[in-house]
C-alpha positions in Angstrom: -9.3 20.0 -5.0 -8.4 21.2 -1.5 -6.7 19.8 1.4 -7.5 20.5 5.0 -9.3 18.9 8.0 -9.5 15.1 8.5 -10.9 13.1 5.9 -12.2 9.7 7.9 -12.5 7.3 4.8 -9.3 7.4 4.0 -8.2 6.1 7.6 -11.0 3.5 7.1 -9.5 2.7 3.1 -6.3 2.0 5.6 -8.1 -0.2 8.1 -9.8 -2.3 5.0 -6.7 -2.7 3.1 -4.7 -3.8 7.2 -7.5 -6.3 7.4 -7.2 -7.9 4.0 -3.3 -8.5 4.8 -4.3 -9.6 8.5 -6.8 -12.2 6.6 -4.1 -13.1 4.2 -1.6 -14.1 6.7 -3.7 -15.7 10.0 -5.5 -18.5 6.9 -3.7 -21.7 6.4 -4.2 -23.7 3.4 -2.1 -25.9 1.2 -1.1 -25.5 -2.2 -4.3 -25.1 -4.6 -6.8 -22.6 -5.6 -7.4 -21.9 -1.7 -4.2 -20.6 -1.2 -3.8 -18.9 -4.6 -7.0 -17.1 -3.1 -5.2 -16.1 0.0 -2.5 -14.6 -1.4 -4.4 -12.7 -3.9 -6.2 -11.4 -1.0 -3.2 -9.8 0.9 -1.7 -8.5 -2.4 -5.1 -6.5 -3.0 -4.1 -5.0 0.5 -1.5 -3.8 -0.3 -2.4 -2.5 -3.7 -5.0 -0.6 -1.8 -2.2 1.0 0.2 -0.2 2.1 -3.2 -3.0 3.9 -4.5 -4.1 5.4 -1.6 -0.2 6.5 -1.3 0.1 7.7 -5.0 -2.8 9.9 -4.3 -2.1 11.0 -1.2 1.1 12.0 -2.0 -0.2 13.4 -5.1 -2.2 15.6 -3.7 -0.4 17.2 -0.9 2.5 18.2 -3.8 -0.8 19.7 -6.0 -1.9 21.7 -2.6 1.8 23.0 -1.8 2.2 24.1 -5.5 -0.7 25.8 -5.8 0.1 27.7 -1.9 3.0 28.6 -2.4 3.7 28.3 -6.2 7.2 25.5 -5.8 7.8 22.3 -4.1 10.1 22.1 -1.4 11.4 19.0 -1.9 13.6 19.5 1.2 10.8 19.6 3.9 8.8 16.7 1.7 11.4 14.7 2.5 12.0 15.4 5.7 8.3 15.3 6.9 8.2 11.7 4.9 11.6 10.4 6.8 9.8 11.6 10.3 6.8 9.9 9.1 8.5 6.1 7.6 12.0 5.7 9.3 11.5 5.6 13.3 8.9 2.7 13.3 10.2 1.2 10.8 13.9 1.4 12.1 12.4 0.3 14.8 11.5 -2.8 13.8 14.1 -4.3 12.3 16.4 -3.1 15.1 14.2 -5.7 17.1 14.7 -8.2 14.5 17.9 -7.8 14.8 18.7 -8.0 18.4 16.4 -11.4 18.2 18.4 -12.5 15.5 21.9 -11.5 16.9 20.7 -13.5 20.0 19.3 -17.0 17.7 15.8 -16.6 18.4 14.8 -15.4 14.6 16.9 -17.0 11.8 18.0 -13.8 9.3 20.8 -13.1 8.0 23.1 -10.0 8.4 22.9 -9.4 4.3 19.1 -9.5 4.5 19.2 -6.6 7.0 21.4 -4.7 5.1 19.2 -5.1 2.3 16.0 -3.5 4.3 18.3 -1.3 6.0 18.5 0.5 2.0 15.0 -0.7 1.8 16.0 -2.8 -1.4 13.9 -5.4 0.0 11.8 -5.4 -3.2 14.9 -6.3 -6.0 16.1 -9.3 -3.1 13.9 -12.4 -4.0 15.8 -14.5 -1.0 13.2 -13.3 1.3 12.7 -14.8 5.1 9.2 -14.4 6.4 10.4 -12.4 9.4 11.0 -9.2 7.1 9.7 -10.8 3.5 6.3 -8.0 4.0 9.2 -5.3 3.5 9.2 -5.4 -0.3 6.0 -3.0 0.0 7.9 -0.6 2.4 10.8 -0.3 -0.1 8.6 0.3 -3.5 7.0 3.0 -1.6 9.9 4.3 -0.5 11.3 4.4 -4.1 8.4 5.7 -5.2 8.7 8.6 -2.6 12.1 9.6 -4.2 11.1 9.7 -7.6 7.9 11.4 -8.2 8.0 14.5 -6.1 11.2 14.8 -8.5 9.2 13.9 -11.8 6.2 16.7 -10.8 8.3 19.4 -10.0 10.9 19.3 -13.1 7.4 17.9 -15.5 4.6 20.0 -13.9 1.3 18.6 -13.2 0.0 17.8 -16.8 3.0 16.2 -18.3 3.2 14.1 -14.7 -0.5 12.9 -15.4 0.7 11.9 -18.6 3.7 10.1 -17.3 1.3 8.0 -14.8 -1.3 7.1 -17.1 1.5 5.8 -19.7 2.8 3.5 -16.6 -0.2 2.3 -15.8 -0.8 0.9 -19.6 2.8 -0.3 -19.9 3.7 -2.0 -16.7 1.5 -4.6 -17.1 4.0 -5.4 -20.8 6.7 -4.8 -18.6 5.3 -8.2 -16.5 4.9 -9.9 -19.5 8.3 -9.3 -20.7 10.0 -10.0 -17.5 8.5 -13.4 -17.5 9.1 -14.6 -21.1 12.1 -13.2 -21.9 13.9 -13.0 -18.3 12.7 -16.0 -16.7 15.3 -15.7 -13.9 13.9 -12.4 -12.8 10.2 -13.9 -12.7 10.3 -14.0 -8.3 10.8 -10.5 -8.9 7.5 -9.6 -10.7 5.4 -9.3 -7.9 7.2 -6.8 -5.8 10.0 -4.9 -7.6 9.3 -1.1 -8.5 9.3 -1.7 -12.3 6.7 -4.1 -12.4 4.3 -3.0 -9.6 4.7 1.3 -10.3 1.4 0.9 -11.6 -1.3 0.3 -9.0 0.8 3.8 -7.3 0.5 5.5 -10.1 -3.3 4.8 -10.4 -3.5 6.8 -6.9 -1.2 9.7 -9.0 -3.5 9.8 -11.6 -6.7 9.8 -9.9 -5.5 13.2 -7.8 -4.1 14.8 -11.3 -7.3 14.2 -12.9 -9.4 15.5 -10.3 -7.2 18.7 -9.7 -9.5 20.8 -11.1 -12.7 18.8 -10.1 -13.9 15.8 -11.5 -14.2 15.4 -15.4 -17.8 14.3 -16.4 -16.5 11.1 -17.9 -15.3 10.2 -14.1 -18.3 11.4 -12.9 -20.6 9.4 -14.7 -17.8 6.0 -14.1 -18.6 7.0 -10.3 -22.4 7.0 -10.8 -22.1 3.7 -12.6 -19.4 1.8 -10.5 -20.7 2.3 -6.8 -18.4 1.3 -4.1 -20.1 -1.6 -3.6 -19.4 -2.6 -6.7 -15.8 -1.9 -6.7 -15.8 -4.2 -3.9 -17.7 -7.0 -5.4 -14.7 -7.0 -8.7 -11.7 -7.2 -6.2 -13.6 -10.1 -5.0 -14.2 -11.2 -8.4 -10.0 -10.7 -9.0 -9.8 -12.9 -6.4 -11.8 -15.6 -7.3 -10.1 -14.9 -11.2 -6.5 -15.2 -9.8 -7.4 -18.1 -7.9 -8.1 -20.2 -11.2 -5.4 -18.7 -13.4 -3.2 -17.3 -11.0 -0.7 -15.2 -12.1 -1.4 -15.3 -15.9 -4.4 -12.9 -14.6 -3.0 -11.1 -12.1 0.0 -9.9 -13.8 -2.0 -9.2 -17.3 -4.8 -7.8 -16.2 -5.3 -8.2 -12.9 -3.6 -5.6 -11.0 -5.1 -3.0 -13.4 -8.3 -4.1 -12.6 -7.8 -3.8 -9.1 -5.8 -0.4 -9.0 -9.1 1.1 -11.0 -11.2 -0.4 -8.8 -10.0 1.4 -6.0 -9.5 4.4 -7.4 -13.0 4.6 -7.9 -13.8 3.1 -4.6 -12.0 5.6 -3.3 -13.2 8.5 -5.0 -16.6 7.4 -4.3 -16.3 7.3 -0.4 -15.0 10.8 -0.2 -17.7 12.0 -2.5 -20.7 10.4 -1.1 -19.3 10.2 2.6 -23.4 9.5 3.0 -23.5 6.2 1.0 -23.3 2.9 3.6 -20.0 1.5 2.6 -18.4 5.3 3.3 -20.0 5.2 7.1 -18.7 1.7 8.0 -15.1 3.8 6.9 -15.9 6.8 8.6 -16.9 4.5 11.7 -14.4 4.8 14.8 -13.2 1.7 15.3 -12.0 2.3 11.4 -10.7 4.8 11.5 -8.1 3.8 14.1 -7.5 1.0 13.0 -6.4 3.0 10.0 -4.2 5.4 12.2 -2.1 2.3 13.6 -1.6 0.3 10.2 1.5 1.3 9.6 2.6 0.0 12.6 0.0 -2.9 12.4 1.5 -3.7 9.0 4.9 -3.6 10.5 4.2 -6.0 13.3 1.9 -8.9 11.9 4.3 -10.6 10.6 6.5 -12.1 13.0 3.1 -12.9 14.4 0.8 -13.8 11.7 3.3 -15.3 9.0 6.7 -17.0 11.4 8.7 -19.5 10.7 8.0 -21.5 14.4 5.6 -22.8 16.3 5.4 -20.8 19.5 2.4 -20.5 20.9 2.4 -16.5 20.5 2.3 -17.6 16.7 -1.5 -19.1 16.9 -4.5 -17.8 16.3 -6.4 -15.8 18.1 -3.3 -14.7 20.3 -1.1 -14.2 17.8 -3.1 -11.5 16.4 -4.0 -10.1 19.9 0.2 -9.8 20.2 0.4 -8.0 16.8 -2.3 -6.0 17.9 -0.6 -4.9 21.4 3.2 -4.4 19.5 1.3 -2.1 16.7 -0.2 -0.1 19.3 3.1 0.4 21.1 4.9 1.2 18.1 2.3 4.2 17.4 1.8 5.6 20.4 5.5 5.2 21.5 7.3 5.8 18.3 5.5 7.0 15.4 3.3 9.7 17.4 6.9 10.4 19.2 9.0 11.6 16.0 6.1 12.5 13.9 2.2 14.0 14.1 0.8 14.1 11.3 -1.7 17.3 10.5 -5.2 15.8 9.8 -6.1 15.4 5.9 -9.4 16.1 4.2 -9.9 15.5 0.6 -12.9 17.4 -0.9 -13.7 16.7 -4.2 
């Protein structure tokens, strides 16, 4: 596996998983298997996001080790910090002027909370900063594995993500039987959702070397338009049963589902659903999701009535604050060199 280049599906995997999280939060529906549906539908966002984190990460560690022959773990960090803290400093500084001046209700210990980016172990979430959970498991995540592949090396680092992946989901169960006060918790803290981030691990670690003929002939199988039509499937399955299938078997589901739907866009950049990715309005949507993601939800999920809160403006005004915060902030403290990922 080499790094180098741009790789344009993975920009598009970003814009699909922004747009699933955008749908999520502009619907409005009452209790029921509608809004079970909903909310399954912005948690497969962002489980698209972990894995394509996992391998992203993943991979650049694989391609610096096999440069130079060591991590540095201190320019990984810093080149993450450049890349996570402005815009997202950023934001809740603005949240917190508005709140320090009554216009957003949040309280100080909330945004000392996301400050630390402990967001994800805090269950008494406001919708004005609840979307933050995702930004602190990634975070974690960040400072723990580059740690776990240098002192483990590559094999005994697959090994340790293919072992979360089959017990996280027993982790979930546990948590909910035998620590029922900690249930709120199951859907965002780092324990119980490692494992849709470690799919994206995985997936790079297998394919160091190239791509095992057992994934190979999964990929010939499973097209990505298949992969598409079972995280539509999950979310018609989590809409009946809710989170008795989601947290079982759910989330594994989806995390291999786009592992492989990720794998198969960058190997047959050809096939259709790889050239929608690859297309340009994609991919930049995909450039400006991290600020996008930032930025819906005031917008798209508030707790008023404004009129800047209703659709179609309200995701116009997301739009025009995401694009500010990239072109103004995160292209300000950090560039990022493009990515290609040829398998």
């Amino acid at each position: 596996m080499r790094v180098q280049g741009r790789n344009p599906q993975l920009d598009g995997l970003r814009a699909f998983a922004i747009a699933l999280v955008l749908v999520a939060h502009t619907l409005r529906f009452g209790t029921g298997p509608a809004n079970s549906a909903r909310e399954i539908l912005g948690e497969i966002g962002v489980n698209v996001f972990f894995v394509l984190s996992g391998f992203l990460i993943t991979t650049l560690l694989i391609q610096e080790r096999t440069r130079t022959g060591k991590l540095n773990l201190k320019d990984f960090y810093a080149r993450r910090f450049r890349r996570i803290f402005p815009a997202y400093y950023a934001y809740l500084a603005v949240m917190a002027l508005l709140a320090s001046l009554g216009v957003v209700a949040i309280g100080w210990p909330e945004l000392l909370a996301d400050a630390f980016y402990l967001r994800d172990y805090n269950v008494h979430t406001s919708s004005w900063l609840g979307h933050t959970w995702s930004l602190a498991v990634e975070t974690q995540f960040y400072l723990l594995w580059p740690a776990t592949i240098l002192f483990l090396g590559n094999a005994r680092a697959r090994s340790v993500a293919i072992a979360a992946i089959a017990l996280t989901p027993l982790v979930r169960i546990a948590t909910y039987f035998l620590i029922p006060s900690q249930r709120d918790l199951i859907s965002i803290a780092l324990h119980t959702r490692i494992d849709t981030l470690m799919f994206g691990c995985a997936t790079a670690l297998l394919i160091e070397h190239g791509i095992p003929a057992w994934l190979e002939k999964a990929l010939q199988r499973v097209k990505p338009a298949w992969c598409l039509l079972i995280l539509a499937l999950c979310v018609g399955a989590s809409a009946v049963l809710r989170g008795g299938f989601q947290y079982v078997a759910g989330m594994t589901i989806e995390g291999a589902a786009v592992s492989l739907l990720l794998l198969g866009v960058i190997e047959r950049p050809q096939m259709a659903v790889a050239r929608l990715l690859s297309s340009g309005p994609a991919t930049w949507v995909g450039r400006i999701s991290y600020s996008l993601y930032l930025w819906q939800q005031p917008f798209l999920f508030p707790m008023s009535d404004s009129i800047i809160a209703r659709f179609p403006l309200n995701v116009l005004c997301a739009l025009g604050a995401a694009v500010l915060s990239y072109y103004l902030v995160e292209r300000t403290f950090f560039r990022a060199k493009p990515v290609t990922v040829s398998v």
